[in-house]
Structure formats: structure tokens, C-alpha cells
Backbone as numpy.savetxt, mean C-alpha at the origin, in Angstrom:
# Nx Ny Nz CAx CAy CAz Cx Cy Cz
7.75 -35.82 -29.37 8.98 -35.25 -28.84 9.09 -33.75 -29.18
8.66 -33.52 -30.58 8.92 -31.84 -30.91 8.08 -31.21 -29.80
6.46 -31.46 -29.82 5.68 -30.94 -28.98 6.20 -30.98 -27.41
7.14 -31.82 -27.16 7.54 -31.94 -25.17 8.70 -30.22 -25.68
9.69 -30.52 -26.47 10.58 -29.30 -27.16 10.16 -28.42 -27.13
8.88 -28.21 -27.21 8.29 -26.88 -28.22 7.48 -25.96 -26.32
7.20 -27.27 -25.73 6.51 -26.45 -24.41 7.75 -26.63 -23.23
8.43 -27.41 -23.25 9.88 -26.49 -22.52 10.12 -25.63 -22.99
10.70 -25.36 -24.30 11.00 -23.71 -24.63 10.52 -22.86 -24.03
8.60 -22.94 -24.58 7.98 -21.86 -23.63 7.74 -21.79 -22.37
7.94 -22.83 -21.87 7.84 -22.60 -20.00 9.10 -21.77 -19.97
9.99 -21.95 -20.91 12.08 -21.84 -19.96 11.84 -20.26 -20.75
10.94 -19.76 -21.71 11.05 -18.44 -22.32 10.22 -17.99 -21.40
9.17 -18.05 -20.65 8.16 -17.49 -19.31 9.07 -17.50 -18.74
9.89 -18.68 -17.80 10.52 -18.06 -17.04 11.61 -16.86 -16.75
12.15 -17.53 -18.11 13.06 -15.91 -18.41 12.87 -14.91 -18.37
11.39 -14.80 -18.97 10.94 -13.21 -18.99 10.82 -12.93 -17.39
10.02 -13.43 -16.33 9.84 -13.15 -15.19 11.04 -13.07 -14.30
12.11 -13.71 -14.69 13.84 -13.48 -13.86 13.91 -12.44 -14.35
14.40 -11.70 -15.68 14.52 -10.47 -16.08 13.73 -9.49 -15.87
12.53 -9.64 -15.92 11.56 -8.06 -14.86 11.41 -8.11 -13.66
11.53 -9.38 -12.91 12.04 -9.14 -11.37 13.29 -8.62 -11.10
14.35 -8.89 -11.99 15.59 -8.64 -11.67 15.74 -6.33 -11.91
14.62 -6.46 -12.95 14.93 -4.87 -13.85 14.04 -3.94 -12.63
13.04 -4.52 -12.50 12.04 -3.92 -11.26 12.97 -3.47 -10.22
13.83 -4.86 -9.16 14.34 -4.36 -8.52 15.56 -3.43 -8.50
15.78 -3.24 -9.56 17.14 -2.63 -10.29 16.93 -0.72 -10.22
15.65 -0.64 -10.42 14.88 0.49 -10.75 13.87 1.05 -9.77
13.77 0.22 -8.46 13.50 0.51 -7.28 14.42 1.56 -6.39
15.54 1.40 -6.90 16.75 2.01 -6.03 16.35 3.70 -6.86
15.76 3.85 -8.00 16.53 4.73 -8.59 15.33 6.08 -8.08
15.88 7.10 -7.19 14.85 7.93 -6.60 14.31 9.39 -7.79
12.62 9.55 -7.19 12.35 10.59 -7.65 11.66 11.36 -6.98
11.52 12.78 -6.66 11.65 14.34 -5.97 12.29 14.00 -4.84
13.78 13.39 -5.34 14.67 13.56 -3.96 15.46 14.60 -3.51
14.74 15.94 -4.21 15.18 17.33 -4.08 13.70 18.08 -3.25
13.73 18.12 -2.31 12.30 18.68 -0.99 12.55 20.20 -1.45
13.70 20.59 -1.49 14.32 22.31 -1.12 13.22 22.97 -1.77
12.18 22.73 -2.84 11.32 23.82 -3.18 9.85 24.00 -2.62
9.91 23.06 -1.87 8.51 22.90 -0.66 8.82 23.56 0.38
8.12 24.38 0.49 8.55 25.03 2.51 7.05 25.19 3.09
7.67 24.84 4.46 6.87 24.37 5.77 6.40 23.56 5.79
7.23 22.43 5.38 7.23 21.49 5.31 7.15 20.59 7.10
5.92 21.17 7.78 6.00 20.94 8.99 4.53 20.11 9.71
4.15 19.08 8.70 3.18 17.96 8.84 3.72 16.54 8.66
3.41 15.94 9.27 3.76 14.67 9.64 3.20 13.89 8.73
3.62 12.22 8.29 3.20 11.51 7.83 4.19 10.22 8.26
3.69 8.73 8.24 4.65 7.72 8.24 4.50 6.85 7.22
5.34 6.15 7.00 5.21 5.00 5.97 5.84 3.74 6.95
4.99 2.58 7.11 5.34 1.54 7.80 5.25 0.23 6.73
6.31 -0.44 7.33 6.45 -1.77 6.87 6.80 -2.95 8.22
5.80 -4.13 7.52 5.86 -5.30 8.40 6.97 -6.40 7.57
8.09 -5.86 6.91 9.41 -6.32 6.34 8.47 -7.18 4.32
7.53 -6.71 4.16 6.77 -7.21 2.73 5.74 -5.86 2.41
4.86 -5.47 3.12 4.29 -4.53 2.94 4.57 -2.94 3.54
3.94 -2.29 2.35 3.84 -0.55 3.32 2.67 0.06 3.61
2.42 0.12 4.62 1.05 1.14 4.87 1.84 2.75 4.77
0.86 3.81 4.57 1.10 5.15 4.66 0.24 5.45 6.12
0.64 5.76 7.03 -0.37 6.40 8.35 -0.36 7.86 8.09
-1.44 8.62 8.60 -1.53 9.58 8.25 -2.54 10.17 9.67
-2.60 11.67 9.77 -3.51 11.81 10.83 -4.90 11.71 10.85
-5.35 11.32 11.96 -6.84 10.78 11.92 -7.43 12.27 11.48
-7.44 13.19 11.88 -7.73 14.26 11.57 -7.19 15.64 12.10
-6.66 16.70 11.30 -5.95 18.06 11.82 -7.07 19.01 11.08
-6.24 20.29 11.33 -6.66 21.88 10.59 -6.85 21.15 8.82
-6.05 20.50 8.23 -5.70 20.11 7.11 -6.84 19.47 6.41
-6.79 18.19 6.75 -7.86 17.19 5.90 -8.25 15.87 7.44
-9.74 16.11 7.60 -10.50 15.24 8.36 -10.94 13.68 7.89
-10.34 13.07 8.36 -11.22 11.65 7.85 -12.09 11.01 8.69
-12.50 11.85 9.50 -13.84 11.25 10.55 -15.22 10.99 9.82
-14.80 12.45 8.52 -15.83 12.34 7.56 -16.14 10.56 6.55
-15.55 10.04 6.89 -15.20 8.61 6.27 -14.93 7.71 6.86
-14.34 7.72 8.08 -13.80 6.36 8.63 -14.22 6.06 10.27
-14.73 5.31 10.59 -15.45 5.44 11.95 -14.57 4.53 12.50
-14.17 4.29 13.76 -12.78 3.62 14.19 -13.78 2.58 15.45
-14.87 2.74 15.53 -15.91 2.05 16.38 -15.80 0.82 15.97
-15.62 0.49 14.03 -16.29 -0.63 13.29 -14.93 -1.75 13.49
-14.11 -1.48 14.18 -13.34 -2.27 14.49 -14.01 -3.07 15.22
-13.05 -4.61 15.40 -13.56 -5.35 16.22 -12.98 -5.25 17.94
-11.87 -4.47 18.12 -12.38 -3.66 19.47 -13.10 -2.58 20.21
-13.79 -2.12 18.44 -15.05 -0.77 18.92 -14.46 0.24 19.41
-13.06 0.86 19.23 -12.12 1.99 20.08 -12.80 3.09 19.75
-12.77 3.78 20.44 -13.62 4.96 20.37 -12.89 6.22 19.69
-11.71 5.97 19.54 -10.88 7.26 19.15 -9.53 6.92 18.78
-8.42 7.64 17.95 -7.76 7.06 16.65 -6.72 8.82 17.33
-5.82 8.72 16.87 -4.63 9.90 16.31 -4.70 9.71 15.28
-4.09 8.29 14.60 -3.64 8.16 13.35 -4.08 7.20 12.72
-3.91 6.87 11.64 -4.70 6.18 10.63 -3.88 5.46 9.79
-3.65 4.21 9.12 -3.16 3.88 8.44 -3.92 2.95 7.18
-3.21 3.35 6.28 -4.23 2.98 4.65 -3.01 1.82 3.98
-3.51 0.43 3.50 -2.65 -0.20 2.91 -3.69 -1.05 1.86
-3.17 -0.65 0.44 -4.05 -1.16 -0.35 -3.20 -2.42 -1.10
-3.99 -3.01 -1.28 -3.56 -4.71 -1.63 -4.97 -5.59 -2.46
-4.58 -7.13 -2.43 -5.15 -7.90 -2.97 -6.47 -8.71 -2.35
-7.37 -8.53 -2.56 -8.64 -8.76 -1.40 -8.25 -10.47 -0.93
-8.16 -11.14 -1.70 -8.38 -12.43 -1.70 -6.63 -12.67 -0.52
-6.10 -12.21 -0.86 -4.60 -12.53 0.14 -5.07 -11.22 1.45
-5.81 -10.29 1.50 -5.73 -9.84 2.88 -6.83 -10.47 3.63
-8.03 -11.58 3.01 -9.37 -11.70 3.79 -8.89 -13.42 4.23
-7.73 -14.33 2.71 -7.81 -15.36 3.01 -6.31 -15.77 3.85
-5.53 -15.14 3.91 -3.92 -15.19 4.55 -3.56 -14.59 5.42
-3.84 -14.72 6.42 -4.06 -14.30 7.97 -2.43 -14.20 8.00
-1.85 -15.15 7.69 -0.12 -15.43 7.54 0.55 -16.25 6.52
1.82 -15.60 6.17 2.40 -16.47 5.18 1.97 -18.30 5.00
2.64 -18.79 5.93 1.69 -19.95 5.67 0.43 -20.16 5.37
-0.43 -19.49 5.27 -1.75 -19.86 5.20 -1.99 -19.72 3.46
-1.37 -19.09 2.94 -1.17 -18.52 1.53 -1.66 -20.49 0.73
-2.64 -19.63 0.04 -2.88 -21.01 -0.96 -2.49 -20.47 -2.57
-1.94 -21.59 -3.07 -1.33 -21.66 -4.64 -2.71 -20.16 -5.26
-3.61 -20.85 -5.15 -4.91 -20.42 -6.13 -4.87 -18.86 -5.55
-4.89 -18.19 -4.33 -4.86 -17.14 -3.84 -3.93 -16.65 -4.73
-2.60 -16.57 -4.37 -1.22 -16.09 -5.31 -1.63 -16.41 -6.86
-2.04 -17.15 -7.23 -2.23 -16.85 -8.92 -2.91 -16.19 -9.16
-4.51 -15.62 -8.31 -5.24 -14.57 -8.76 -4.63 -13.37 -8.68
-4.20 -13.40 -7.87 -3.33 -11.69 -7.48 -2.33 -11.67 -8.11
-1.51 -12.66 -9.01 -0.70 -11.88 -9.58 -1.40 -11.64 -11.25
-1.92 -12.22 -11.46 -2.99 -12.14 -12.48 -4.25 -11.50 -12.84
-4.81 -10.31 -12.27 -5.77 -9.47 -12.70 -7.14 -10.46 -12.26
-6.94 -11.64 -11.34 -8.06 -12.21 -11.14 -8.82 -11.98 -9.65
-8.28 -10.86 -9.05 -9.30 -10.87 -7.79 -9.24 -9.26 -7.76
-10.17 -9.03 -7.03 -10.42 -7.75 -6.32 -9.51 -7.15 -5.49
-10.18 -5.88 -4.94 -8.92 -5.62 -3.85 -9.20 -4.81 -2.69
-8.96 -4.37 -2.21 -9.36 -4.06 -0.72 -8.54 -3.03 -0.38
-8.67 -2.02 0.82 -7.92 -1.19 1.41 -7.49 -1.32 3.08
-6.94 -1.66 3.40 -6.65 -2.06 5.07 -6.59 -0.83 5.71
-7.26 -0.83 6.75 -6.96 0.34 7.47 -7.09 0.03 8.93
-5.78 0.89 9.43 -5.75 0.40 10.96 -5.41 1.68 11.24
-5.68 1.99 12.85 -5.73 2.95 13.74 -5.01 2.82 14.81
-4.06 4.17 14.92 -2.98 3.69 15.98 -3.04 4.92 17.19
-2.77 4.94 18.27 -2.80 5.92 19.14 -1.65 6.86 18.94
-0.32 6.36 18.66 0.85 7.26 18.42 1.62 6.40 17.85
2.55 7.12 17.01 3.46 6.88 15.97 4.99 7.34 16.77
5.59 5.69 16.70 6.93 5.92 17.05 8.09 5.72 16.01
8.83 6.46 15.55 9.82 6.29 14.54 11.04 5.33 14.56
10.81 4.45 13.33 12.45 3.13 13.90 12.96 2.97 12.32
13.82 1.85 12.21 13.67 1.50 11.01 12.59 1.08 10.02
11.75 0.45 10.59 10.25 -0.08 9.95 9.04 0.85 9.86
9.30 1.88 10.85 8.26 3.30 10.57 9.33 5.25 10.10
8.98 5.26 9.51 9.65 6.80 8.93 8.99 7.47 8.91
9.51 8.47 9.80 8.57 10.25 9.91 8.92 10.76 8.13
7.53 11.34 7.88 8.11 12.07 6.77 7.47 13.85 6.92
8.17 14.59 6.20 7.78 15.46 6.52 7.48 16.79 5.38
5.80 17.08 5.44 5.21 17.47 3.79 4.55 19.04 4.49
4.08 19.93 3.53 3.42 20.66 3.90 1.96 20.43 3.37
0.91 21.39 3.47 -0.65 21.88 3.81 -0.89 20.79 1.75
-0.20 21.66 1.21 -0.62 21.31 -0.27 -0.14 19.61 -0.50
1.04 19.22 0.11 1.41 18.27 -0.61 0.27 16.83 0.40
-0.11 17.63 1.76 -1.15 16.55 2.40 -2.19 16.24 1.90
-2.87 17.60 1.59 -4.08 17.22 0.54 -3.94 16.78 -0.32
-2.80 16.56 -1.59 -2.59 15.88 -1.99 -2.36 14.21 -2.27
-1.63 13.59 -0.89 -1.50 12.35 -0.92 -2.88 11.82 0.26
-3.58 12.95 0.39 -5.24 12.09 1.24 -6.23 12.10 0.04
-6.01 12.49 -1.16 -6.78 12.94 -2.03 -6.52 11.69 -3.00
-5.15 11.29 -2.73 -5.27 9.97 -3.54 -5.41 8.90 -3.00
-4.86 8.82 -1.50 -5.77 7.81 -1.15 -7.20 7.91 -1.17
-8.00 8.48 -0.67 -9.67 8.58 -0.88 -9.79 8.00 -1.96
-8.93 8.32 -3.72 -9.72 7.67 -4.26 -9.70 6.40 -4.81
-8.23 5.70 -3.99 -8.51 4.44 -4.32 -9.46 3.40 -3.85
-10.36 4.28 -2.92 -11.84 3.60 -2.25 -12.51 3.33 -3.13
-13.62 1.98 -3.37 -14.87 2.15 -4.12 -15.91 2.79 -3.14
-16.12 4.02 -3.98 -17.49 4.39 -2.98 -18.30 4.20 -3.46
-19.82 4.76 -3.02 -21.09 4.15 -3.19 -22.47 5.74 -2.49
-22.30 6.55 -3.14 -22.96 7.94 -2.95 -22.41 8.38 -1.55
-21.17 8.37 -1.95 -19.67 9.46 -1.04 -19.49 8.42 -0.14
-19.79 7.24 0.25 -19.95 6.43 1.43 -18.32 4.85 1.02
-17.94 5.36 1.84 -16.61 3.95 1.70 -17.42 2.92 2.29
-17.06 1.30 1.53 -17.52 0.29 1.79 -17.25 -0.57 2.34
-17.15 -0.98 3.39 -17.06 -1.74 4.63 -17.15 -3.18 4.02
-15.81 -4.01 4.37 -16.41 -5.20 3.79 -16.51 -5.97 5.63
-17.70 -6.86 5.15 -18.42 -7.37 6.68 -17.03 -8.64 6.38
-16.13 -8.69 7.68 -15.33 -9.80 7.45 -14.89 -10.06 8.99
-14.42 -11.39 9.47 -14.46 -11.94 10.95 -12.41 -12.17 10.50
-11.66 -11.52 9.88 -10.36 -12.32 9.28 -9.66 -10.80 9.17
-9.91 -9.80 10.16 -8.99 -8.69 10.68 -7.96 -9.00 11.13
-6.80 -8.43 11.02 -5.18 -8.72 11.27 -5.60 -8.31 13.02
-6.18 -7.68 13.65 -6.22 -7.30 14.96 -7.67 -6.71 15.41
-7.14 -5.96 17.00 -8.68 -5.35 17.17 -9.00 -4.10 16.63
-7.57 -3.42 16.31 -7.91 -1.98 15.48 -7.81 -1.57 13.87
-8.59 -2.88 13.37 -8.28 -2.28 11.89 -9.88 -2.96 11.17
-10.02 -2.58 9.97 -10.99 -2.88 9.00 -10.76 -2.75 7.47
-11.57 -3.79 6.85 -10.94 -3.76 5.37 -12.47 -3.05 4.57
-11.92 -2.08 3.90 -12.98 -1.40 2.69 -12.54 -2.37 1.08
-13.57 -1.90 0.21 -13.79 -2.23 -1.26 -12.92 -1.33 -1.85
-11.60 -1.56 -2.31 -11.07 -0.60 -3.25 -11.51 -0.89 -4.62
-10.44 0.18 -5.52 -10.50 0.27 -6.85 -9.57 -0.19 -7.11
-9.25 -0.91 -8.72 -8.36 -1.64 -9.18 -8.01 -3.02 -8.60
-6.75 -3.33 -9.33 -6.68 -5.03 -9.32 -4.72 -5.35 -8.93
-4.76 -5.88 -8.20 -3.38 -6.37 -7.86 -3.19 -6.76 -9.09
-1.77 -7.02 -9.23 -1.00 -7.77 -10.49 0.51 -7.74 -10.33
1.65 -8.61 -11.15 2.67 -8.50 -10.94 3.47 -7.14 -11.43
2.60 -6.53 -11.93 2.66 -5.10 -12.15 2.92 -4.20 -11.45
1.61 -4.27 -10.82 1.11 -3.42 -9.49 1.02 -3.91 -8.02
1.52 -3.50 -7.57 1.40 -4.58 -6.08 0.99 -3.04 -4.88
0.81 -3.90 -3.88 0.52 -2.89 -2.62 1.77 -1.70 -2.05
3.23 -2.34 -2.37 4.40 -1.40 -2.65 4.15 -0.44 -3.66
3.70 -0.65 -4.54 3.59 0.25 -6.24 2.47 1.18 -5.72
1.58 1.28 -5.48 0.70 2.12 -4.62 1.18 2.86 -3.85
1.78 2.47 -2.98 2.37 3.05 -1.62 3.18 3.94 -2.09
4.27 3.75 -3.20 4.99 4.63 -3.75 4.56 5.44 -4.64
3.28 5.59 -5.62 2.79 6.15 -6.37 1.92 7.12 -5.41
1.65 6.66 -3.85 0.66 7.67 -3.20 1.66 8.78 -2.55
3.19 8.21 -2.50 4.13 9.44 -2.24 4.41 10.46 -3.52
4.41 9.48 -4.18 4.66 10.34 -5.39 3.63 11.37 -5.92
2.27 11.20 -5.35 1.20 11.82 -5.92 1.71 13.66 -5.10
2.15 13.39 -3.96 2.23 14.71 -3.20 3.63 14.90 -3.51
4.28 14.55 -4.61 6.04 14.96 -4.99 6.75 15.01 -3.83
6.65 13.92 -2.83 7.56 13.28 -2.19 8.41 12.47 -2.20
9.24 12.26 -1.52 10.42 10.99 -2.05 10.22 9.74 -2.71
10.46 9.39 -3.47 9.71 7.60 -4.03 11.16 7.00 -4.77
10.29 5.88 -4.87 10.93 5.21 -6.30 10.71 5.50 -7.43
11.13 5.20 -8.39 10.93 5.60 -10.07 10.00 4.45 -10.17
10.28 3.47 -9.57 9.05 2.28 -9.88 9.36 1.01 -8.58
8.53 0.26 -8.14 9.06 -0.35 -7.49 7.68 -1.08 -6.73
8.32 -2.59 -6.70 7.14 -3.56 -6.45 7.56 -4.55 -4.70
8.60 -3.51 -4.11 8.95 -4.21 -3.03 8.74 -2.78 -1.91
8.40 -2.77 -0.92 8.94 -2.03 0.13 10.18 -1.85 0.53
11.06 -2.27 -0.17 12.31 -2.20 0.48 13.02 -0.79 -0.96
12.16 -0.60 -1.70 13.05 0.60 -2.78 12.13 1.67 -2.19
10.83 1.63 -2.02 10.37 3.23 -0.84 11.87 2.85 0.11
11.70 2.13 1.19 12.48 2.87 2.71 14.07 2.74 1.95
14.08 2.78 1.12 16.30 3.41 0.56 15.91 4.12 0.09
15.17 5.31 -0.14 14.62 6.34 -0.46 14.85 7.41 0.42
14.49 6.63 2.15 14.57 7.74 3.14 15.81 7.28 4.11
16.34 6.30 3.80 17.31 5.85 4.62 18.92 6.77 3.95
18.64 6.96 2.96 19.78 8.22 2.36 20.64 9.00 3.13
């Protein structure tokens, strides 16, 4: 009986802890940082941040005067072979939930415990769009020359490369005909999620963000202000 006592406690003390840092996370999602732009000027380059109501991709241009990613990303290797891209979108996540969960339902127990646990790899999604229309679910943002190179500089390096070369993972389990998944760096966790990225890659170019935040929904109250 002590021993049944002794491992309720600790299941009901796990759970506690995880109600209270979900609850503090989202608490601290709201709370913004460089939500003062006024010392950036010409501030007259585009960027979007999209969400499918769980995740955020950052789109960015396929290539300007600024920073080229033709040097890296071939838009052929899709599985509709498109020959040509405007824009680009980067969403880094958990390999095992973007190659094995086509859709929420499909989600298996064992998938979700690796990813929140430091037990799988991870991947970078990237899809290619012809033009970017602005709604609630996509936000124009708007950076100058320094702060672009900046947030392409951190995406690049959450790629694993391999002598300058991004790594293509060979996979038949693409969300569509215009996208492909590379080998990133690092490891999902309940820590870090594909939101926490997304906001740390705004933050890298001292753009609007969260102070911390593991949902897409504390980036877009950021710009919905």
C-alpha cells in the first residue's frame, strides 16, 4: 500500500509540475520583446510568418538584391518538380511527427513521447509559394537589409549540412506537391518546440517576438497589437 502511495504522489507531483509550466509558458508567451521597431529604418523588406492554427512557418523570399537561396534550395526536388518559387517557407520541427503524421489523427502515442522527450531527430519543412497573401493566419512583416540577413542566417543554420550542401531527406510523406523535408540541427522537446524556433528566428533579427513561447498563438498577439 505505501509503495501504490508513494507512486501516486509521484505521478500527481509530474503532473503538477507539467500544469504549472504549461500554464507559466503560456502566461509568458503574451509578454513581448523589440516591440519598439522606431530604431530600425527602411524597414522596407518583406517577410511572413504563417500558421496552420498549431504551427509557424517563417516565408521569406526565394531570392532578392539581399540574400539568395537558390544557392541551397532547388524547388525542382519537390514532388511537383515546379520550376520556380517567389517565396519560400522554413518550418523546423520534430522529424518523426513531420515524416510519420500526415494529420492529427494519424499521431501515434510513441511518436509524441519521442518529441517531447529529446528522443527523435528533426527536420526542416520547406515549402514554396508563388505569392503571399496577408490574413489572419499569414502576417506581412516588415525588416530592413541587416535585420534579413540576419533572420536567413539563422535559419541556414538550423540545417545539418554536409560540405555547404543541405540534406534532402528521400521521403514519399510530403504535406503537398510544393514542399520538401531537410536534416536539421537539434531536438524537439517540451522545451523547445517548432513555435520556440519560429520565435527565436524573429528574435534573432530583433523583431517582434515573445519573451518565450511554445504555441503559435504568443508570436501572432505580438503582431495583432
Amino acid at each position: 500500500m505505501k509503495t501504490l502511495k508513494k507512486i501516486v504522489a509521484y505521478l500527481l507531483l509530474i503532473i503538477g509540475f507539467f500544469v504549472i509550466y504549461l500554464a507559466l509558458a503560456t502566461a509568458v508567451s503574451y509578454i513581448p520583446v523589440n516591440k519598439d521597431q522606431s530604431q530600425y529604418k527602411d524597414q522596407n523588406l518583406s517577410v511572413y510568418i504563417v500558421t496552420n492554427g498549431v504551427h509557424t512557418d517563417i516565408v521569406v523570399p526565394y531570392f532578392n538584391e539581399v540574400y539568395d537561396w537558390r544557392s541551397y534550395l532547388d524547388p525542382s526536388l519537390t514532388p511537383g518538380k515546379r520550376t520556380s518559387a517567389q517565396w519560400v517557407g522554413f518550418g523546423w520541427g520534430d522529424k518523426g511527427f513531420y515524416l510519420q503524421t500526415p494529420e492529427w489523427k494519424d499521431l501515434k502515442a510513441s511518436v509524441a513521447f519521442k518529441a517531447a522527450f529529446w528522443l527523435s531527430e528533426s527536420a526542416m519543412h520547406v515549402t514554396y509559394h508563388d505569392q503571399m497573401i496577408a490574413d489572419q493566419d499569414c502576417i506581412e512583416i516588415k525588416l530592413n537589409k541587416e535585420q534579413y540577413k540576419q533572420l536567413c542566417a539563422f535559419i541556414l543554420n538550423r540545417f545539418d549540412q554536409d560540405n555547404d550542401k543541405l540534406q534532402l531527406i528521400a521521403t514519399d510523406q510530403n504535406y503537398g506537391q510544393n514542399d520538401v523535408f531537410y536534416e536539421a540541427k537539434g531536438r524537439y522537446n517540451l522545451f523547445y518546440t517548432c513555435n520556440t524556433w519560429a520565435n527565436n528566428a524573429l528574435k534573432s533579427a530583433g523583431l517582434k517576438a515573445s519573451f518565450f513561447t511554445l504555441w503559435d498563438t504568443g508570436i501572432f498577439y505580438q503582431y495583432k497589437q
